[in-house]
N, CA, C and O atoms as a MOPAC input file, in Angstrom:
PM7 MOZYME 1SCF
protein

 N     -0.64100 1    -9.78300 1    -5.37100 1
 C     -0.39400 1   -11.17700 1    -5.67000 1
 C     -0.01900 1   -11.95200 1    -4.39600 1
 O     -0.69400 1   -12.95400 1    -4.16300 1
 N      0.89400 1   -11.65000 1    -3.59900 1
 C      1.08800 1   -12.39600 1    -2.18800 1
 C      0.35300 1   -11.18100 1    -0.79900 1
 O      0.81600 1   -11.07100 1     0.33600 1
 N     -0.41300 1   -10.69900 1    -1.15500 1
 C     -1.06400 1    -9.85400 1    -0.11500 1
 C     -2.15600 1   -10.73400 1     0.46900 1
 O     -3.26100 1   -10.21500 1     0.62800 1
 N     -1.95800 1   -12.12300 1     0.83800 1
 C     -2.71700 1   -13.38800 1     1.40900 1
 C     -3.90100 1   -12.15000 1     1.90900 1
 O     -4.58200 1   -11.67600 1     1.00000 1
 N     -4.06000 1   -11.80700 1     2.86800 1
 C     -5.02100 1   -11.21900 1     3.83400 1
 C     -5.74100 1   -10.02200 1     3.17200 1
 O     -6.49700 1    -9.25600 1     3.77000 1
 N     -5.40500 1    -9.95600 1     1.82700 1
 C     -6.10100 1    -8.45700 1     0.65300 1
 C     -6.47000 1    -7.59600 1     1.66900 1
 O     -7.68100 1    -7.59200 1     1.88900 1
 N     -5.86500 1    -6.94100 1     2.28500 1
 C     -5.75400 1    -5.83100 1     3.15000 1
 C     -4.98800 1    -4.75700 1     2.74100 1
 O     -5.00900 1    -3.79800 1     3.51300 1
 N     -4.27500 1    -4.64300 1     1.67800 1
 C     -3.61400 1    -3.74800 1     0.99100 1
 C     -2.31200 1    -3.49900 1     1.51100 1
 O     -1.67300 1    -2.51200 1     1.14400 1
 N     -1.82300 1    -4.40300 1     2.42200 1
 C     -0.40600 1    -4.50700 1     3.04500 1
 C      0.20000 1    -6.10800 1     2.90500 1
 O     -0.42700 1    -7.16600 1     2.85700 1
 N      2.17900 1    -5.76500 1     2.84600 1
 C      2.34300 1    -7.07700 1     3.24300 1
 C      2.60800 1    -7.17000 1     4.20000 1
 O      3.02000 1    -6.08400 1     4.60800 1
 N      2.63700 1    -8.03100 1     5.04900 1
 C      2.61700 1    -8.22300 1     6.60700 1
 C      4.25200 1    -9.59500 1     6.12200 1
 O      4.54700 1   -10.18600 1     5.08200 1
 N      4.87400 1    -9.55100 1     7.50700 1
 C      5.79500 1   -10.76100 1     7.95600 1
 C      5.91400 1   -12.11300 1     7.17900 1
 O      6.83500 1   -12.57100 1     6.50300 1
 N      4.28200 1   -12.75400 1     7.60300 1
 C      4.02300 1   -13.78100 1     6.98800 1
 C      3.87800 1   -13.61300 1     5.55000 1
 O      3.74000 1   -14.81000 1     5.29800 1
 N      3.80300 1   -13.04700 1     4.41300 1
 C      3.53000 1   -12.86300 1     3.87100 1
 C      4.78500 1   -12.50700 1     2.49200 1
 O      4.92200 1   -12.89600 1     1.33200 1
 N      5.50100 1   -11.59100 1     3.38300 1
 C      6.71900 1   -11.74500 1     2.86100 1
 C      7.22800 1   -12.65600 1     2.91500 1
 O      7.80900 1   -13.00200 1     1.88700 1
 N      7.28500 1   -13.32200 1     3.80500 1
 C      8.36600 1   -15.18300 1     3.92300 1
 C      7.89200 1   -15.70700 1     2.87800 1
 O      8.53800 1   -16.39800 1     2.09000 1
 N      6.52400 1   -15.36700 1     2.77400 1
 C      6.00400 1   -16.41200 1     1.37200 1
 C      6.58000 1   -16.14300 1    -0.05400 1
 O      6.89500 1   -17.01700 1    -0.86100 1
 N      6.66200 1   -14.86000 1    -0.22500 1
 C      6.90400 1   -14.16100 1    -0.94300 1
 C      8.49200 1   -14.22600 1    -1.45200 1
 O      8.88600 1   -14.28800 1    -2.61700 1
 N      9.15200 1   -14.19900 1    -0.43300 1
 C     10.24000 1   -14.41300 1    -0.50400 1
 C     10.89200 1   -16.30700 1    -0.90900 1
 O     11.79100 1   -16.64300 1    -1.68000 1
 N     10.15100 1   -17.02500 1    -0.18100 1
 C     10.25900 1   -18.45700 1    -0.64100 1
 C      9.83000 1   -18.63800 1    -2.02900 1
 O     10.55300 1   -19.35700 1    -2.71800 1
 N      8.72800 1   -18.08900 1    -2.60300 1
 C      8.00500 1   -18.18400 1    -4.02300 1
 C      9.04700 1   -17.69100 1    -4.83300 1
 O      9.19500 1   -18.33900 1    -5.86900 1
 N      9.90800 1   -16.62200 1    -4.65600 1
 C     10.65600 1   -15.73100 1    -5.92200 1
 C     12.41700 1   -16.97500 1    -5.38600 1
 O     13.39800 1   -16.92200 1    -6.12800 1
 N     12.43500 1   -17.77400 1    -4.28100 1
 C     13.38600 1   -18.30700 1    -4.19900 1
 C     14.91800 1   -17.75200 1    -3.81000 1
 O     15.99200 1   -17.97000 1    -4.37200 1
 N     14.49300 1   -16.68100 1    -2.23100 1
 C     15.34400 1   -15.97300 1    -1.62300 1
 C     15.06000 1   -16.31400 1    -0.49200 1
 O     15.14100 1   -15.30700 1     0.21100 1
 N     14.73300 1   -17.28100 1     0.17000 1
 C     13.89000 1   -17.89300 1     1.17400 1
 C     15.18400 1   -16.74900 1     2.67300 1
 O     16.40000 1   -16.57600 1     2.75200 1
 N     14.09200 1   -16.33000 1     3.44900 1
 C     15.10200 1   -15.20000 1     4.56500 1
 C     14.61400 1   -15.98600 1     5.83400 1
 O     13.61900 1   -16.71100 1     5.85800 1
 N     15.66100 1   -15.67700 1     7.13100 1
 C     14.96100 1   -15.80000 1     8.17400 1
 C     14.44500 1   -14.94700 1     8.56600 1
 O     14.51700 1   -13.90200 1     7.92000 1
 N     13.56500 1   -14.98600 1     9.98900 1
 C     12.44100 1   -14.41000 1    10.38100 1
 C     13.59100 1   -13.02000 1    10.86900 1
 O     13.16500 1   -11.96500 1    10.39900 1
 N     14.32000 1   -12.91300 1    11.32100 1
 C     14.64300 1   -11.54300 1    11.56600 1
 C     14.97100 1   -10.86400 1    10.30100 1
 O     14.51400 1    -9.75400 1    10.03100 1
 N     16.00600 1   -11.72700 1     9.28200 1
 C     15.80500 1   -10.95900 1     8.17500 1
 C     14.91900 1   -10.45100 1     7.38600 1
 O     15.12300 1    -9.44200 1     6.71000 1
 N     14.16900 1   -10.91100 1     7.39600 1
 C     12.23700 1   -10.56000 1     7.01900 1
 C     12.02500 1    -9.27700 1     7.82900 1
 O     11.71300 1    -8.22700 1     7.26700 1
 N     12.21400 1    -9.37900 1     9.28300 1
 C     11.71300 1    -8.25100 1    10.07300 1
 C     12.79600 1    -6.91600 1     9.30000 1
 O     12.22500 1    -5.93900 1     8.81500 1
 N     13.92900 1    -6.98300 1     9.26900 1
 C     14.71800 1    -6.00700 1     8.98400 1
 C     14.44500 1    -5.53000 1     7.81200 1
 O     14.45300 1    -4.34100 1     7.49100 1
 N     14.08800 1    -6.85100 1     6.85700 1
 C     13.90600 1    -6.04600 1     5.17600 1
 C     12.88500 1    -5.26000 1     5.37200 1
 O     12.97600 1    -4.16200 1     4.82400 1
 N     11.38700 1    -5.59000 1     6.33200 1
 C     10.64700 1    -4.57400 1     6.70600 1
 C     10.93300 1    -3.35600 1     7.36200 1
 O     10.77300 1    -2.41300 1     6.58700 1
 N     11.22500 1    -3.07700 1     8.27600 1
 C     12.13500 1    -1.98600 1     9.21000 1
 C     12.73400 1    -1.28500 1     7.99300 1
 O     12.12800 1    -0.27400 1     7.63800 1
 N     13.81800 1    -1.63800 1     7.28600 1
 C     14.01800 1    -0.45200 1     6.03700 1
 C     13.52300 1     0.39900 1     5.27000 1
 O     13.82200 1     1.48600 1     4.77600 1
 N     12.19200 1    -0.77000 1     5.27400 1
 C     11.57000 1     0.82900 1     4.58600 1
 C     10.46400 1     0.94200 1     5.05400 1
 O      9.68800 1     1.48700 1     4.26900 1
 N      9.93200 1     0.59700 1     6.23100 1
 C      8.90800 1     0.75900 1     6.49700 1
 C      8.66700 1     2.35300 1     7.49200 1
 O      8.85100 1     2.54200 1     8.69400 1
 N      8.16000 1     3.37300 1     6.33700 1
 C      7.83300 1     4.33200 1     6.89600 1
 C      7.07900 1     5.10700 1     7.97000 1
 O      7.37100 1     6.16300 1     8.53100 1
 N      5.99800 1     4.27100 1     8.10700 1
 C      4.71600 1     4.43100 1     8.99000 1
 C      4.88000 1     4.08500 1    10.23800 1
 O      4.17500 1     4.48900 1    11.16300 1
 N      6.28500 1     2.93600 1    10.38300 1
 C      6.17000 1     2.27700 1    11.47200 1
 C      5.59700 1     1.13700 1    12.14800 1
 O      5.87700 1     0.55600 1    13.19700 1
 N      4.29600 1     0.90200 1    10.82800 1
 C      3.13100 1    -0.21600 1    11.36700 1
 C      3.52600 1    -1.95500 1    11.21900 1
 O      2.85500 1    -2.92200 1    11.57900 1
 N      4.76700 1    -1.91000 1    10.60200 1
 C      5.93900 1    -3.42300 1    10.64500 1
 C      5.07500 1    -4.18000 1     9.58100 1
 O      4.67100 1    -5.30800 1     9.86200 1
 N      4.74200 1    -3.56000 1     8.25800 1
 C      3.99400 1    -4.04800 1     7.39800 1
 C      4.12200 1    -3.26600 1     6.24300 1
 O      3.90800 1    -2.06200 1     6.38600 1
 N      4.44900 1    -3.71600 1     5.03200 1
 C      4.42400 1    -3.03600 1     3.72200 1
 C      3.50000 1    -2.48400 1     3.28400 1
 O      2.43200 1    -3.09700 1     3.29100 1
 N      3.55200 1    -1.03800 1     2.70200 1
 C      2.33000 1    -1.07100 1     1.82700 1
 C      2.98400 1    -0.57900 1     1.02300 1
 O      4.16700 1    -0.27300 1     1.17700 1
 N      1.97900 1    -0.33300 1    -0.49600 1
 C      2.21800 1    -0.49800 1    -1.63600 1
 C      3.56000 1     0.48200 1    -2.02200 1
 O      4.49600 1    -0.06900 1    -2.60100 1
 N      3.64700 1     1.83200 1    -1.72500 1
 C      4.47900 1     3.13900 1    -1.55900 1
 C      5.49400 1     2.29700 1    -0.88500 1
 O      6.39000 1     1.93100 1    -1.64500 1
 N      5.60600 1     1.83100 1     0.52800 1
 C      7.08600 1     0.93200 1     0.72100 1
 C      7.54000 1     0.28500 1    -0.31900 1
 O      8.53500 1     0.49200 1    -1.01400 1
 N      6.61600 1    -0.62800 1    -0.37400 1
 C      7.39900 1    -1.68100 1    -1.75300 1
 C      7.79000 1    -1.23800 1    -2.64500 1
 O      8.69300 1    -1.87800 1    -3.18300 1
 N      7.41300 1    -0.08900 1    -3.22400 1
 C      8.14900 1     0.83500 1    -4.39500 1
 C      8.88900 1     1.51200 1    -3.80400 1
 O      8.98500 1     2.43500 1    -4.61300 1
 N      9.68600 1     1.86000 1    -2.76200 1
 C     10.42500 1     2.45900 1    -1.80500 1
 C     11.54800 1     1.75100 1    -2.21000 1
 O     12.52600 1     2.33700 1    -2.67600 1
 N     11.47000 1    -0.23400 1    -1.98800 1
 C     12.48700 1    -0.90800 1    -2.13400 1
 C     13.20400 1    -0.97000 1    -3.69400 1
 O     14.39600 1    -1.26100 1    -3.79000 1
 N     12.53000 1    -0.72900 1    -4.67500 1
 C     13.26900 1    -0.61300 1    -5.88500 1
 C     13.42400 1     0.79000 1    -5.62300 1
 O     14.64300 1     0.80500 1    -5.45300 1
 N     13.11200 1     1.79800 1    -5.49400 1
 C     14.11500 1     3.14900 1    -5.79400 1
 C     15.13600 1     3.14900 1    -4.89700 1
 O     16.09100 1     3.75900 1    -5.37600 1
 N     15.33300 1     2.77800 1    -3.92200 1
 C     16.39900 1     2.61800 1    -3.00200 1
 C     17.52500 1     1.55200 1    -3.62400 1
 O     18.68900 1     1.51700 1    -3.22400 1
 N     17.01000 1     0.73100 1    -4.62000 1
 C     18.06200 1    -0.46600 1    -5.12600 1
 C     18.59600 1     0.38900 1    -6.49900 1
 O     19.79600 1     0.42600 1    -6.77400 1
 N     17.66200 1     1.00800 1    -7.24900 1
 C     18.46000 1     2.13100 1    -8.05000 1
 C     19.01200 1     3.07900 1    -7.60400 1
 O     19.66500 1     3.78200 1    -8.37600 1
 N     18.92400 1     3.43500 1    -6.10400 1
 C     19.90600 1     4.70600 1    -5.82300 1
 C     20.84100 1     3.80900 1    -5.53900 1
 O     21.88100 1     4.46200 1    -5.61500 1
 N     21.16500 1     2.53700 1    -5.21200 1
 C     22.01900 1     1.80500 1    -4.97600 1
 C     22.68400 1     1.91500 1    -3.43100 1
 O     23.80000 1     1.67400 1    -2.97000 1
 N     21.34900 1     2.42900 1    -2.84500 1
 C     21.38000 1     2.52000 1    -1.28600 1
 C     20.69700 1     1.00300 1    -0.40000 1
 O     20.07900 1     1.06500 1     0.66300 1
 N     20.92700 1     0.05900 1    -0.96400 1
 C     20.55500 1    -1.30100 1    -0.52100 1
 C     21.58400 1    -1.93400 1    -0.19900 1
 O     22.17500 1    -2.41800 1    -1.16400 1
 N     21.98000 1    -2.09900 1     0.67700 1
 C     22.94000 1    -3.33100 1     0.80000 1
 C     22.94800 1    -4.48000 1    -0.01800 1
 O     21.93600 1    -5.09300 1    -0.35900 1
 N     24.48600 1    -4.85000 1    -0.42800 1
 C     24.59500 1    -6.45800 1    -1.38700 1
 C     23.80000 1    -7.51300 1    -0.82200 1
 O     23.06400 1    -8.19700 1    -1.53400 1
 N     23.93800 1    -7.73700 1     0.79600 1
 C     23.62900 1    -9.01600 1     1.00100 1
 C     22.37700 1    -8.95500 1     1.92300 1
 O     22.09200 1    -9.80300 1     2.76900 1
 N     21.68700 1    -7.85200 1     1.64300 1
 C     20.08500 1    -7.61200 1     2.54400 1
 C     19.13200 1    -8.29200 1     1.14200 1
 O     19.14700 1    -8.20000 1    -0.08600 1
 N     18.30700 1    -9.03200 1     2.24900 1
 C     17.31600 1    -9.09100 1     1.92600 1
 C     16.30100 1    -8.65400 1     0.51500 1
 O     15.80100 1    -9.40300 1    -0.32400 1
 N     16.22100 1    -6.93500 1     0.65600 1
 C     15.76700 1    -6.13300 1     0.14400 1
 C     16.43200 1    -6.14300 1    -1.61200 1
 O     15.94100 1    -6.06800 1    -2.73800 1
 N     17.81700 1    -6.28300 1    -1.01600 1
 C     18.43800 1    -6.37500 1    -2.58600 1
 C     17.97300 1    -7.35200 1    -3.55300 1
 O     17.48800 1    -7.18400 1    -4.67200 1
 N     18.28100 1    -8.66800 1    -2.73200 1
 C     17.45900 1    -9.94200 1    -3.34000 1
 C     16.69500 1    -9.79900 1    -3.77700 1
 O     16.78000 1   -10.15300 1    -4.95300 1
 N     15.42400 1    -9.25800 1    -3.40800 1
 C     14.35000 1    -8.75000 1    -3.92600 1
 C     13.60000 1    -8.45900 1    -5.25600 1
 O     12.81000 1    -8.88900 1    -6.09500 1
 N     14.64000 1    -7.11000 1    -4.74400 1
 C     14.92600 1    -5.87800 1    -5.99700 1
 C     15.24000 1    -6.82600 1    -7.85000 1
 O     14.76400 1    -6.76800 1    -8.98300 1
 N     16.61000 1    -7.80100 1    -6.91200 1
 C     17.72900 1    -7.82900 1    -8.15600 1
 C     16.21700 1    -9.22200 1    -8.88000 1
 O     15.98200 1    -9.39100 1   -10.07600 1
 N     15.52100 1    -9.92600 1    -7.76300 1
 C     14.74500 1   -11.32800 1    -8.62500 1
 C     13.55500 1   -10.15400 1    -9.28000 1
 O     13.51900 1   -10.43600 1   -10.47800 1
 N     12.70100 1    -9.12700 1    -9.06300 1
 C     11.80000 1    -8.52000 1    -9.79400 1
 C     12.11700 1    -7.83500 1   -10.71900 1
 O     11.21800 1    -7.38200 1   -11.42900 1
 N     13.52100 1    -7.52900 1   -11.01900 1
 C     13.73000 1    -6.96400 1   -11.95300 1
 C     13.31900 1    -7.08100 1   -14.21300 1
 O     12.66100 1    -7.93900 1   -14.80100 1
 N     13.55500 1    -6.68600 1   -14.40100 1
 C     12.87500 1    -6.83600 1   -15.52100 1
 C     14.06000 1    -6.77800 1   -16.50600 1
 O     14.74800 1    -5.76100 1   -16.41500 1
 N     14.55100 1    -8.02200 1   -17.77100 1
 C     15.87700 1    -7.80000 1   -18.21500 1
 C     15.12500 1    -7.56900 1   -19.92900 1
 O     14.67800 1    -8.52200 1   -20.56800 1
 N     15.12100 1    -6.41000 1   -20.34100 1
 C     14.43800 1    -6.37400 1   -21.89400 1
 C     14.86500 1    -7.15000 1   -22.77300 1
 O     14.16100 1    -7.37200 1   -23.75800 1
 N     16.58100 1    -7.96800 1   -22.58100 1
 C     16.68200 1    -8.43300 1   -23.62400 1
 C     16.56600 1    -9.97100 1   -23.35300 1
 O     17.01200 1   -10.78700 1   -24.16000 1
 N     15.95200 1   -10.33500 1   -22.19200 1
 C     15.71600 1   -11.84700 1   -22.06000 1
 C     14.30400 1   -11.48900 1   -22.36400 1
 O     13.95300 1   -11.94400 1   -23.45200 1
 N     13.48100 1   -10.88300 1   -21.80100 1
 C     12.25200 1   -11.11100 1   -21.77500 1
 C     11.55600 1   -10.45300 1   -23.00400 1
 O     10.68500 1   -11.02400 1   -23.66000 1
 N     11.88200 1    -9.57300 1   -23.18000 1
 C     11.67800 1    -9.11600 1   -24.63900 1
 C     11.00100 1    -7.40000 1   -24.56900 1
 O     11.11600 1    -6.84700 1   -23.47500 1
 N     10.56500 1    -6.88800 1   -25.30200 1
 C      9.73300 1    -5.67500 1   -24.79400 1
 C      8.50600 1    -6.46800 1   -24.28900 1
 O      8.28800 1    -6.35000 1   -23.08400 1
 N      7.81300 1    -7.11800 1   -24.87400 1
 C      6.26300 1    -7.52300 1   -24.24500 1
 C      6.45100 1    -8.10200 1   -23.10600 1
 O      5.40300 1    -8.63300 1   -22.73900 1
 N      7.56000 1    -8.29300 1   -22.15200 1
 C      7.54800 1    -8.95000 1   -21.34900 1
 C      7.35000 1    -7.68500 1   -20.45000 1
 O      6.49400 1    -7.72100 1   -19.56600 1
 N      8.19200 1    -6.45300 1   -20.66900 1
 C      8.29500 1    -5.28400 1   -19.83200 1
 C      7.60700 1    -4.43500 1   -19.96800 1
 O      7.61600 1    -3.37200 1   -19.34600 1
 N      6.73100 1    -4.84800 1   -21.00500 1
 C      5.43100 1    -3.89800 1   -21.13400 1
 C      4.79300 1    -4.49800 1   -20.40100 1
 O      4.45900 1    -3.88000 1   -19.39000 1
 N      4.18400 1    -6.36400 1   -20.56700 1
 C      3.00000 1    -6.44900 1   -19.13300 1
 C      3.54900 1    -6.28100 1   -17.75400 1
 O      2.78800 1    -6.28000 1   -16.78700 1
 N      5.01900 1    -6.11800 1   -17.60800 1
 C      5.46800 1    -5.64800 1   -16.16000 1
 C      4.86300 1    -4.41500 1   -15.76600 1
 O      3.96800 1    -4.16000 1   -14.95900 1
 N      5.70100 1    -3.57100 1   -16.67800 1
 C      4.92500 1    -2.42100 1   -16.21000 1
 C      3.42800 1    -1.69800 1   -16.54400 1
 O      3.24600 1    -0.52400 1   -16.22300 1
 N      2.37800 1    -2.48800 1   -17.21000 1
 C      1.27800 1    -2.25100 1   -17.16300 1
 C      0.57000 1    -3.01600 1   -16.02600 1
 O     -0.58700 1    -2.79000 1   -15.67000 1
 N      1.41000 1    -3.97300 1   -15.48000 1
 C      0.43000 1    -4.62600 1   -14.36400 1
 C      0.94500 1    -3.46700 1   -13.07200 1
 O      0.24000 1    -3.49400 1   -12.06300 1
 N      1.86100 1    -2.69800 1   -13.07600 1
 C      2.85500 1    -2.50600 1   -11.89600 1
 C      1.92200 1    -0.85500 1   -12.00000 1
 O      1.84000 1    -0.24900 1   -10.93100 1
 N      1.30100 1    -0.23000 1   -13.18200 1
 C      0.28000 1     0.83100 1   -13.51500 1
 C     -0.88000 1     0.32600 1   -12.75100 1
 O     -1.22900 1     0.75900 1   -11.65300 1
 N     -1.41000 1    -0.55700 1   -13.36900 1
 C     -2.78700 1    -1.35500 1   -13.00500 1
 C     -3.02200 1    -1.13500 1   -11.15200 1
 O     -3.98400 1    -0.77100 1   -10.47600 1
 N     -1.69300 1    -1.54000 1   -10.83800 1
 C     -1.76800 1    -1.70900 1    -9.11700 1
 C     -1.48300 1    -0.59200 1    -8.77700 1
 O     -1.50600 1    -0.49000 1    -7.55000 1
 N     -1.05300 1     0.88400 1    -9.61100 1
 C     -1.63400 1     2.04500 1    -8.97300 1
 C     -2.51000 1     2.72200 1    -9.31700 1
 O     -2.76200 1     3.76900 1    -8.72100 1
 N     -3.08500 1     2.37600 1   -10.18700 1
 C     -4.69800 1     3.05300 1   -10.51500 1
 C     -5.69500 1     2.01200 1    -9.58500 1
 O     -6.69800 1     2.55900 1    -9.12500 1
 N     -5.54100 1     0.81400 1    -9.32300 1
 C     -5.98500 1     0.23500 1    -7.92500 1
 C     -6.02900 1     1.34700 1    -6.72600 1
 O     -7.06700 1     1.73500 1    -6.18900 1
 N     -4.95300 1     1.70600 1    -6.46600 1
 C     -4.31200 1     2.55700 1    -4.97700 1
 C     -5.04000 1     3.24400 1    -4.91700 1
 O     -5.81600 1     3.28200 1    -3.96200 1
 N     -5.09400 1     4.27200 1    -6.16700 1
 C     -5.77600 1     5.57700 1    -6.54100 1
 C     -6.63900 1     5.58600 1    -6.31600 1
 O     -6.96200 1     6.24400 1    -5.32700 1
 N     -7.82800 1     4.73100 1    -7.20700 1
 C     -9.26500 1     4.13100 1    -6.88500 1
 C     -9.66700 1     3.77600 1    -5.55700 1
 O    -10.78700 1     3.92600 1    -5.06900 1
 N     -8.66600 1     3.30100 1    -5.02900 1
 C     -9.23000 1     2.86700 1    -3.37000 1
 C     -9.55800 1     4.34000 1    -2.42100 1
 O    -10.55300 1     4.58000 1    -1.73700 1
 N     -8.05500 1     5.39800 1    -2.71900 1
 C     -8.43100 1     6.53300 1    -2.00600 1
 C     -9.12000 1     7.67900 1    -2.76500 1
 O     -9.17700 1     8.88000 1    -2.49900 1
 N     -9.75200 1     6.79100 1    -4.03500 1
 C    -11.01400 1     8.29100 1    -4.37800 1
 C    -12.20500 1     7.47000 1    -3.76700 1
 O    -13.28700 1     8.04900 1    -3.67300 1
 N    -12.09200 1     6.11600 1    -3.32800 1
 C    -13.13500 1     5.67000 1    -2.27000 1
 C    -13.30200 1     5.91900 1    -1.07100 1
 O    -14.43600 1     5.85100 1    -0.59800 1
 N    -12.07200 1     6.31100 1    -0.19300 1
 C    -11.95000 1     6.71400 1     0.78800 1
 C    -12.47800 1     7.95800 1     0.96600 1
 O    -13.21300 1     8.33900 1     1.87800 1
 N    -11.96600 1     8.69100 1    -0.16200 1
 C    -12.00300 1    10.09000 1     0.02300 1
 C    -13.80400 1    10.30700 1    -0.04200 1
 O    -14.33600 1    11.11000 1     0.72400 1
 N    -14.50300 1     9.61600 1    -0.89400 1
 C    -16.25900 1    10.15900 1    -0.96200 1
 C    -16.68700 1     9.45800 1    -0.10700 1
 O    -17.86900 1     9.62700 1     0.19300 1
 N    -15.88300 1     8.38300 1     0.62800 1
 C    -17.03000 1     8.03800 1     2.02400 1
 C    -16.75500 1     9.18300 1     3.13900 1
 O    -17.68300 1     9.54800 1     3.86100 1
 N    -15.67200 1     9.64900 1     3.24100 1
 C    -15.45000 1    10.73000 1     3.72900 1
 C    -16.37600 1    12.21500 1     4.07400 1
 O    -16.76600 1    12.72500 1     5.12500 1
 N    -16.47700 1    12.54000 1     2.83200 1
 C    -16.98200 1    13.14700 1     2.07500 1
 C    -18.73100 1    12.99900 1     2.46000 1
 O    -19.47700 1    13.94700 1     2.70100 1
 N    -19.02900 1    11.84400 1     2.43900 1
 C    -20.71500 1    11.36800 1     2.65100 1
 C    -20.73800 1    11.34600 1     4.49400 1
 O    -21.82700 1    11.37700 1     5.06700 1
 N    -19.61100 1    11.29900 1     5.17800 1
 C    -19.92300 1    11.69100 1     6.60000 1
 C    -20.19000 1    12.93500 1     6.83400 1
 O    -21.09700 1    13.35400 1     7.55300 1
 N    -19.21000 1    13.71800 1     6.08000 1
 C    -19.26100 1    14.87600 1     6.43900 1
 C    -20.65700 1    15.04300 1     6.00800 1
 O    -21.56400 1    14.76800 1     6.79400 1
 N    -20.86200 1    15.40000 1     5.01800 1
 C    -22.65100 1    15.76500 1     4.51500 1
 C    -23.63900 1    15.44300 1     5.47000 1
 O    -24.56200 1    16.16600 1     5.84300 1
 N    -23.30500 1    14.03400 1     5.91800 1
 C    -24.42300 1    13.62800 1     6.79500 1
 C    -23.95200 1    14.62800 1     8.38100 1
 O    -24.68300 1    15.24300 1     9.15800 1
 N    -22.56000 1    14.44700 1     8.37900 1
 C    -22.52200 1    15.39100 1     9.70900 1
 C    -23.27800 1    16.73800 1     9.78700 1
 O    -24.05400 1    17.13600 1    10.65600 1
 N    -22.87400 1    17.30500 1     8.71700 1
 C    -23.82900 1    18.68000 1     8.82900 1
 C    -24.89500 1    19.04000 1     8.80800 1
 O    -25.33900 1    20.08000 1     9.29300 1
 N    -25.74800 1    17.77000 1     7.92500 1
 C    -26.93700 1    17.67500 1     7.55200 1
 C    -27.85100 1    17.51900 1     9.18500 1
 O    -28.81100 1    18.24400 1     9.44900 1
 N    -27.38800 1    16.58400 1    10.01400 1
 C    -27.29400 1    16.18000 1    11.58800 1
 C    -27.49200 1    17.57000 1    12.42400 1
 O    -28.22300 1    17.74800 1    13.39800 1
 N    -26.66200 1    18.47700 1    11.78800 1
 C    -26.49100 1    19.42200 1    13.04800 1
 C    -27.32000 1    20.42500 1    12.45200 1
 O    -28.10300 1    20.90100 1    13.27500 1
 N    -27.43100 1    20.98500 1    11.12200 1
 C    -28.62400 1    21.39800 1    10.74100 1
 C    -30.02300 1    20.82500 1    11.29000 1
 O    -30.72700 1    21.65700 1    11.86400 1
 N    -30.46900 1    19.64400 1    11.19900 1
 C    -31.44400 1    19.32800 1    11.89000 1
 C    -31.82300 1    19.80100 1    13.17600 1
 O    -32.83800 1    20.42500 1    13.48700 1
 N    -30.75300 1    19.37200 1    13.97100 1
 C    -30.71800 1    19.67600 1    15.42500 1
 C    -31.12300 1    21.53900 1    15.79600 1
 O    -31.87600 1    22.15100 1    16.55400 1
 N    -30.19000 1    21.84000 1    14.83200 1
 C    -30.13300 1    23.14000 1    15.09700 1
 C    -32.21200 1    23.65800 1    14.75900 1
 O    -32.90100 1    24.33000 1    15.52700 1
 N    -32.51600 1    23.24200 1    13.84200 1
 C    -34.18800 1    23.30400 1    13.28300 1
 C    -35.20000 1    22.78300 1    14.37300 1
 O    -36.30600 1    23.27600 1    14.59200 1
 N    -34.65500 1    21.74100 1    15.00000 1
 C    -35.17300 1    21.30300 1    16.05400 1
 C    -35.53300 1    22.38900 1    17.44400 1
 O    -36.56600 1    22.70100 1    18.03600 1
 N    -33.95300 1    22.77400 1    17.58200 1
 C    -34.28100 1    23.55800 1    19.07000 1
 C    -34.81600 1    25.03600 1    18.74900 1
 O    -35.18700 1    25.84800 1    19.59600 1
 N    -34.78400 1    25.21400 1    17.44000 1
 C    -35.31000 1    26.76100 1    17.03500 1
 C    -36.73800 1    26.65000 1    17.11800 1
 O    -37.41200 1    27.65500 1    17.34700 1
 N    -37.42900 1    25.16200 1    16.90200 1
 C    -38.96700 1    24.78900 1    16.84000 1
 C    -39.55500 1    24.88200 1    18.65000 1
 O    -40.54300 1    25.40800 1    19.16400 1
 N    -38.50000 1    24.16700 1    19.15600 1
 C    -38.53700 1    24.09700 1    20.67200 1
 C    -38.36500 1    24.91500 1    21.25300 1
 O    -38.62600 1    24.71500 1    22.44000 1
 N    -37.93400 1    26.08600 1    20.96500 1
 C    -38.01000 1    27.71800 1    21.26900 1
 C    -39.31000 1    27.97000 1    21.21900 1
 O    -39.81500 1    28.51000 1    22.20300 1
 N    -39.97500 1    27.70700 1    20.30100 1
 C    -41.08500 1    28.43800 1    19.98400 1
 C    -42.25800 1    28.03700 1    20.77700 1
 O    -43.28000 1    28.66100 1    21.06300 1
 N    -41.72800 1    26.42600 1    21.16600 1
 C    -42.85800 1    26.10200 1    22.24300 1
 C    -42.98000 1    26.34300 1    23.53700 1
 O    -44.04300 1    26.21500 1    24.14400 1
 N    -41.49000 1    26.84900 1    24.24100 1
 C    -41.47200 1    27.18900 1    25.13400 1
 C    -41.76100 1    28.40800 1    25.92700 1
 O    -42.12900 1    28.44000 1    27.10100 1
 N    -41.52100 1    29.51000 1    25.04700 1
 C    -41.82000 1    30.76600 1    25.01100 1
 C    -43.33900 1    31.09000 1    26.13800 1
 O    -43.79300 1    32.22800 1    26.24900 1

């Protein structure tokens, strides 16, 4: 939903937005830091596994009160008895949805993968048919 650049990460900009839209508006270092917490990879950009990083870390209750991250946590939260069950059912069927997305992306990854390799071998098989032919002419 705020992944502006559909690159499958949130980036800086992106969070500010994100953060102004849900109405926790941060500054730019606090932005950088809520990233830095959980950003595992190092690459100073969310992806989907971070962002679910930041709610299990707000249920282990390893978030700081006044970070960023908490804010977050505490505006996405889901309250059953304001919103009702159908409210926390399309939460968490959209919050499913965006990992059978994930999933789908790396069983895409995984068969283009998959189609190099084939072609790699297929390549060196050739080659290999090639110089066994070129043997024969040289002889």
């Amino acid at each position: 939903r705020y992944d502006a650049g559909k690159d499958g990460f949130i980036d800086l900009m992106e969070l500010k937005l994100m953060m102004e839209k849900l109405g926790a508006p941060q500054t730019h270092l606090g932005l950088k830091n809520m990233i830095k917490e959980v950003d595992e990879d190092l690459d100073s950009k969310l992806s989907f596994r971070e962002f679910l990083l930041i709610f299990r870390k707000a249920a282990a209750g390893e978030l700081q009160e006044d970070s960023g991250l908490h804010a977050l946590a505490r505006l996405s939260e889901i309250d059953v008895s304001t919103e009702g069950v159908k409210g926390a059912k399309n939460f968490f069927e959209a919050k499913a949805q965006a990992i059978n997305e994930a999933s789908r992306f790396e069983e895409e990854i995984k068969a283009e993968q998959e189609e190099k390799k084939k072609q790699a071998e297929e390549l060196k098989q050739r080659k290999a048919a090639f110089k066994e032919l070129q043997s024969n002419f040289t002889q």
